[in-house]
C-alpha positions in Angstrom: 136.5 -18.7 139.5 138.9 -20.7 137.3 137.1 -21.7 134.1 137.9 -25.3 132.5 138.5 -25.7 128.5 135.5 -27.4 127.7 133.1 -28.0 123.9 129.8 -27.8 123.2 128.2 -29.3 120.4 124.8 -28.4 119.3 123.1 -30.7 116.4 120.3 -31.1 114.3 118.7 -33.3 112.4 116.3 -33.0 109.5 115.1 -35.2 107.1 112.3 -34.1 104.5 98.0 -16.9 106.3 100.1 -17.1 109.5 99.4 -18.4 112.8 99.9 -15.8 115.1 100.9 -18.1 117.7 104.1 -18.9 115.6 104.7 -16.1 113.5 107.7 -15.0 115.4 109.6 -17.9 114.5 108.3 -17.9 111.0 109.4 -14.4 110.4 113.2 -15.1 111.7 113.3 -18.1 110.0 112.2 -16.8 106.7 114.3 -14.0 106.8 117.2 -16.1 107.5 116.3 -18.6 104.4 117.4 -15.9 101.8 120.1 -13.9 104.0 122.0 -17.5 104.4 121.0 -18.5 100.2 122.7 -14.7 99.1 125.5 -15.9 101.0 126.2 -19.5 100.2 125.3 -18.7 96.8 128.0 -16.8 96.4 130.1 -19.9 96.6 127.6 -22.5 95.3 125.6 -22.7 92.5 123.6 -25.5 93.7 122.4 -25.9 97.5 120.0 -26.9 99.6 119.8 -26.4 103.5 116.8 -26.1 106.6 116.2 -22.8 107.9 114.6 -24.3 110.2 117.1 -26.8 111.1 119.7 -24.0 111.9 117.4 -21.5 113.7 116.0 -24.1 116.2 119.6 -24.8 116.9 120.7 -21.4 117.3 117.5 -20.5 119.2 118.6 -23.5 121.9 121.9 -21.7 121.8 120.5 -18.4 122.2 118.4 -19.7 124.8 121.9 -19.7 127.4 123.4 -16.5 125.6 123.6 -13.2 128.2 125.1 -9.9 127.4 126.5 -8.8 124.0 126.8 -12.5 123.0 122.5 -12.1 123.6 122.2 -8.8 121.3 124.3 -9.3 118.4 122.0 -12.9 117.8 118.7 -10.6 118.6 120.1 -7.8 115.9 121.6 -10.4 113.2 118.8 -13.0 113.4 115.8 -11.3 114.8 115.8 -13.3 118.1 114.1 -12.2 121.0 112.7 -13.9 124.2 109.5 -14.4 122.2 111.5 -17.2 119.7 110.8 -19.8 122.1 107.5 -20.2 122.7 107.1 -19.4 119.3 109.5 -22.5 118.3 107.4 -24.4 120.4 103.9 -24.0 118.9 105.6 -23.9 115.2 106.7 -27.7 116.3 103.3 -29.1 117.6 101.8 -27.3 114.5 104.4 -28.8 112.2 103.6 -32.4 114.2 100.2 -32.8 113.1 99.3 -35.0 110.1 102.5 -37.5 110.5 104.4 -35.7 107.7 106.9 -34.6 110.1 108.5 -35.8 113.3 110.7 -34.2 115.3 112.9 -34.6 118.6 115.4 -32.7 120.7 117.9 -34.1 123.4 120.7 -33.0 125.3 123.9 -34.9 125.9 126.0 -34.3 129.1 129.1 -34.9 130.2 128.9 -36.8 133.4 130.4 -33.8 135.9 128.4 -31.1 133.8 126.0 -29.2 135.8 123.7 -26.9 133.7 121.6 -24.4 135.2 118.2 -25.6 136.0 116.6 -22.7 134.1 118.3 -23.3 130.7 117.5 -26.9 131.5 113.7 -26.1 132.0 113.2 -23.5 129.6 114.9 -25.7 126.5 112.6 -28.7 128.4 109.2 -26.5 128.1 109.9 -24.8 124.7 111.9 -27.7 122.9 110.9 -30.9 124.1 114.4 -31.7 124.8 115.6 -33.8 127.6 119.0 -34.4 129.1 121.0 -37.8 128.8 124.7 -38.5 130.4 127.4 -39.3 128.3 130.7 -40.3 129.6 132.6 -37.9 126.7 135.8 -37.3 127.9 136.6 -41.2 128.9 135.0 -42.8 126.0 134.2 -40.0 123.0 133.7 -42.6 120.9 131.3 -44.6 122.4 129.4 -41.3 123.2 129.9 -40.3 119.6 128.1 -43.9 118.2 125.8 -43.1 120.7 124.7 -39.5 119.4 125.3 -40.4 115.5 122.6 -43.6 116.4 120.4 -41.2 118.0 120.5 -39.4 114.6 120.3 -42.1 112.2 117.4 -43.2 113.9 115.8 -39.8 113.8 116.1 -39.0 110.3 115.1 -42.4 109.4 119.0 -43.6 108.1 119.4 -40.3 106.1 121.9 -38.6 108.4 123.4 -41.7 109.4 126.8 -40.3 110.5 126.3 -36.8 112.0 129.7 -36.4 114.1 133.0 -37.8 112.9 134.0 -37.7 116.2 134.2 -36.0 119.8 137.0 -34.2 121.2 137.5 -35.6 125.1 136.7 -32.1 126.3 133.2 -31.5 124.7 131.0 -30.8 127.6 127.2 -30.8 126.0 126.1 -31.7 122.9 122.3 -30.2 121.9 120.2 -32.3 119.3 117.4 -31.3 117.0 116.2 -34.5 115.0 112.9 -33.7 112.0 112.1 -35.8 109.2 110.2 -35.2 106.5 108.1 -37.3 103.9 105.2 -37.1 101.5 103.7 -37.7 98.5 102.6 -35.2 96.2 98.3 -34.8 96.0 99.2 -35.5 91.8 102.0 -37.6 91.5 103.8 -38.0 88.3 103.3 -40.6 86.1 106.6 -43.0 85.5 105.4 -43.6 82.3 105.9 -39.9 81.2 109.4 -39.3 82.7 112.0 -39.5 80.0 115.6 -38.2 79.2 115.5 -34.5 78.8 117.8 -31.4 78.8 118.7 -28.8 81.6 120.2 -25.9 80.6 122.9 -23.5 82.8 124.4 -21.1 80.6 126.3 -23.0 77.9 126.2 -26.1 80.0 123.5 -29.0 78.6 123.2 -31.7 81.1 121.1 -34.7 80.6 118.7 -35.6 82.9 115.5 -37.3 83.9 112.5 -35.2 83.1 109.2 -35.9 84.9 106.3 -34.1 82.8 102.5 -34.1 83.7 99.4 -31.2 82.7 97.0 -30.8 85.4 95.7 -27.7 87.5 98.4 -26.4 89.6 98.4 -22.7 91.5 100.6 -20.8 89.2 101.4 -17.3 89.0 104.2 -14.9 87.3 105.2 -11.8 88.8 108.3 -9.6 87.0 109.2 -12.1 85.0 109.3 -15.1 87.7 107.4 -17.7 87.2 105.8 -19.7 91.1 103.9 -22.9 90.7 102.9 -24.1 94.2 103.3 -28.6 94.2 100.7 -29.7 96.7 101.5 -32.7 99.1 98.9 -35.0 100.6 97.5 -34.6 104.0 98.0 -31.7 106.1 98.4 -28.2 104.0 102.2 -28.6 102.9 103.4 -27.9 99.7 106.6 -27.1 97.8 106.9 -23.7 95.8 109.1 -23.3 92.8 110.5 -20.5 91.7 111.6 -20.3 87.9 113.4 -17.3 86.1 113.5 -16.6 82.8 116.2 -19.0 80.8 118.0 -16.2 79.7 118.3 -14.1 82.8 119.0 -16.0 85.7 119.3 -13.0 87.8 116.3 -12.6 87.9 115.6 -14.1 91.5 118.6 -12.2 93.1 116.3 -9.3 94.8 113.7 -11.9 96.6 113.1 -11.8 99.8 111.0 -12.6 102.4 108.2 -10.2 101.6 108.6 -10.6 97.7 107.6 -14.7 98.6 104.8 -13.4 100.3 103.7 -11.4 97.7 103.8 -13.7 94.7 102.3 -16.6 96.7 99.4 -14.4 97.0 99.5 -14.0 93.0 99.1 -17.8 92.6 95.8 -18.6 90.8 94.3 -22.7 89.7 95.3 -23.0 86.1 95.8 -25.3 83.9 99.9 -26.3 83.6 102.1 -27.8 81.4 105.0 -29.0 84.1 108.3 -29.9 83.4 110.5 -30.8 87.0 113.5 -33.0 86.9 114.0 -35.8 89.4 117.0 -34.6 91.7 118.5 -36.1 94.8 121.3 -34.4 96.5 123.2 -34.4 100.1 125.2 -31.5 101.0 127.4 -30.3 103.7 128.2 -26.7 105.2 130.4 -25.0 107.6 128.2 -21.9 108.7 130.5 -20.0 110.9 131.6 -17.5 107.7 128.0 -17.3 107.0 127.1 -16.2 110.4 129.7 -14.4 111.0 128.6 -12.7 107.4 125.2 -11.9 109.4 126.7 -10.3 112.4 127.0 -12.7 114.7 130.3 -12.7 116.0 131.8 -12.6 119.7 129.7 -15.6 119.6 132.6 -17.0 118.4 135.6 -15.6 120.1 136.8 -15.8 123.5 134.3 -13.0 124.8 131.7 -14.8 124.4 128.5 -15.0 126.8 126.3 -18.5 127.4 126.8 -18.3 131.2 123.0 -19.0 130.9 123.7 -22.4 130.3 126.6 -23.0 132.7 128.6 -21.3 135.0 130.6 -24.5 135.6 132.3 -23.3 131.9 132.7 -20.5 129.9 131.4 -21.5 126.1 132.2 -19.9 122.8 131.2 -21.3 119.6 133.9 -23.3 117.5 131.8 -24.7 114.4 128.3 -24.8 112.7 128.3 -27.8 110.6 125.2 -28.5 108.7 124.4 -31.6 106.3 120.9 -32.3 104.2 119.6 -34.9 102.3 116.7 -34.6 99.4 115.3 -37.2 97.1 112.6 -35.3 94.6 110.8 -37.9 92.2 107.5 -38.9 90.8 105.8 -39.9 93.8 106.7 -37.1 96.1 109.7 -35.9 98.3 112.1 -37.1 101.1 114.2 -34.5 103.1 116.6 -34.4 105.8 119.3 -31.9 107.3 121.7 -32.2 110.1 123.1 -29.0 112.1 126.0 -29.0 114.5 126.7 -26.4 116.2 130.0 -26.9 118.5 130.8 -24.5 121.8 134.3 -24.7 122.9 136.2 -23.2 125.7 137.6 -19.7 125.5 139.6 -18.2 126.9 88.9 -18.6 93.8 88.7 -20.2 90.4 89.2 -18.4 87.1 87.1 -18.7 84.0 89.8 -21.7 82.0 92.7 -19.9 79.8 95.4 -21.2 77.9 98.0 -23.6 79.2 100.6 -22.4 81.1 104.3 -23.8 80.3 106.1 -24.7 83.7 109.4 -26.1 82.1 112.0 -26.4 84.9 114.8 -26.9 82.3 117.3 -24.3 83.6 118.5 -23.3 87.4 115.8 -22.8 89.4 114.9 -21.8 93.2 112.7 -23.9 95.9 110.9 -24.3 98.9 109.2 -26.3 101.1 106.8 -24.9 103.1 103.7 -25.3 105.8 100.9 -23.6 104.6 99.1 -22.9 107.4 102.2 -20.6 109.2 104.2 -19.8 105.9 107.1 -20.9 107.4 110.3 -22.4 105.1 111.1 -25.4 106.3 113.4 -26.4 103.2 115.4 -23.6 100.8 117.3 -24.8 97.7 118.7 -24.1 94.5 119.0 -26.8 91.7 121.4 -26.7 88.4 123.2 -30.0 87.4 
């Protein structure tokens, strides 16, 4: 058989105890949260991305991988056949309360036949349907098309996901979440003023949003965790502060470590400091995944015959883009990932007041309470 040059492009969308059920996912996704922040922190000082976001489009990559292509994702990222049933729970659990929504779809090249089990398998465990694109006669219609999809998705945050389509892209896979709430004690306007953030010698100026009221707090070697509840179902956003003068502090955190000092945090009273931030970003994640281990993936010898034997795929590019507004009222998030396949060839007694001033680089997540999984990793300096 005589196999035709063709791309893939995978994307997603995001805007912003464990349950067994999804703990599978959680646990790869976690892990993945600080193995991909130790790496793009070596390059960026601040940063914000979605696990999430890039595991479920991986996992609908994964999903059509056979052969070596198969075991270097299961040994670098913890897949296994178990990630997609897990994904799928994690989404219906992650749907409930109208924080979230989330979509996937599948665009096809007219002529592209993929195998019905890949087909059914990302239909039963991802929600994702297929929908014909004419790609290689009109890549820029089909591109509009995809980027509207988006937009619409991620409620205008991603607006413009793809800059454009090669003629030969055969597939493209799409992952759309949003994410919105307020927080259960918002800040009051009234109290935000200028204020200073500190990184290193560096004083920027910035907008400081102050309130005192019972927050779960907890410090643990040093790091200081103060768990920001949203309103409705049990999400939250965890902060993770070091101590001014020893940033470093947070380099050995991990997965377990998170664990471990979220079950340190305690109701106390807290004297909170947070600056209002809004960033977007954008990544190429090849050299990060690579970085991981996953790598005929991306070479010629690469194996997603599970997804079409009509073409054989590697992958070309991981592009990922995110969105975050954080202010007195709550937080907005979104992320986009694109992942492109081309050809180859209890309450304590009261105590004093604990001072939460996120003045200087710190570290954060948001999170769903109920499975522990990361939805949202960043780091913030100015």
């Amino acid at each position: 058989m005589t196999f035709r040059t063709a791309k893939i492009l995978f994307v997603i969308a995001m805007v912003f105890a464990f349950s067994s059920q999804a703990s599978a996912s959680t646990g790869v996704i976690n892990n993945f949260a600080f193995s991909a922040a130790r790496i793009i922190g070596q390059s960026e000082s601040t940063y914000f991305f979605s696990p999430y976001s890039i595991i479920s489009a991986l996992g609908m990559a994964y999903a059509g991988a056979s052969g070596t292509t198969a075991r270097e994702m299961e040994d670098a990222l913890g897949f296994s056949p178990e990630l997609h049933p897990s994904i799928e729970r994690l989404m219906h659990i992650l749907a409930e309360g109208g924080q979230i929504s989330s979509a996937n779809r599948i665009w096809l090249h007219i002529n592209l036949k993929i195998n019905r089990d890949y087909q059914y398998k990302l239909l039963l465990s991802y929600e994702s349907r297929a929908m014909m694109l004419d790609i290689q006669n009109d890549p820029e219609g089909s591109c509009k098309t995809i980027n509207d999809w988006v937009n619409w998705r991620t409620k205008g945050r991603i607006p413009s996901m793809l800059n454009r389509l090669d003629p030969s892209t055969k597939m493209v896979i799409t992952n759309a979440i949003y994410f919105t709430a307020d927080w259960q004690k918002k800040f009051d306007v009234r109290a935000t003023g200028p204020g200073k953030f500190y990184d290193g010698a560096k004083e920027t100026e910035v907008r400081m949003m102050k309130q005192e009221d019972r927050f779960d707090y907890a410090e643990l070697e040093n790091v200081k965790a103060l768990r920001l509840q949203y309103k409705g179902r049990k999400m939250s956003m965890i902060v993770l502060l070091p101590p001014k003068d020893n940033p470093s502090a947070l380099e050995g955190m991990n997965a377990e470590k998170l664990g471990q000092l979220l079950g340190e945090l305690r109701m106390r009273k807290v004297d909170v400091w947070l600056p209002r931030f809004r960033a977007e970003d954008n990544y190429q994640l090849e050299d990060v995944l690579k970085a991981m281990g996953v790598k005929q993936a991306f070479t010629d010898d690469a194996d997603f015959s599970g997804i079409t034997v009509q073409e054989k795929l590697k992958i070309d590019a991981v592009v990922h883009k995110t969105f975050i507004d954080v202010n007195e009222a709550g937080t907005e998030a979104a992320a986009a990932t694109a992942v492109h396949l081309v050809g180859a060839t209890a309450m304590p007694q009261e105590e004093e007041i604990a001072e939460f001033h996120a003045d200087h680089p710190f570290t954060y997540f948001i999170l769903d309470n109920e499975t522990g999984t990361i939805l949202f990793m960043g780091r913030q300096t100015f």
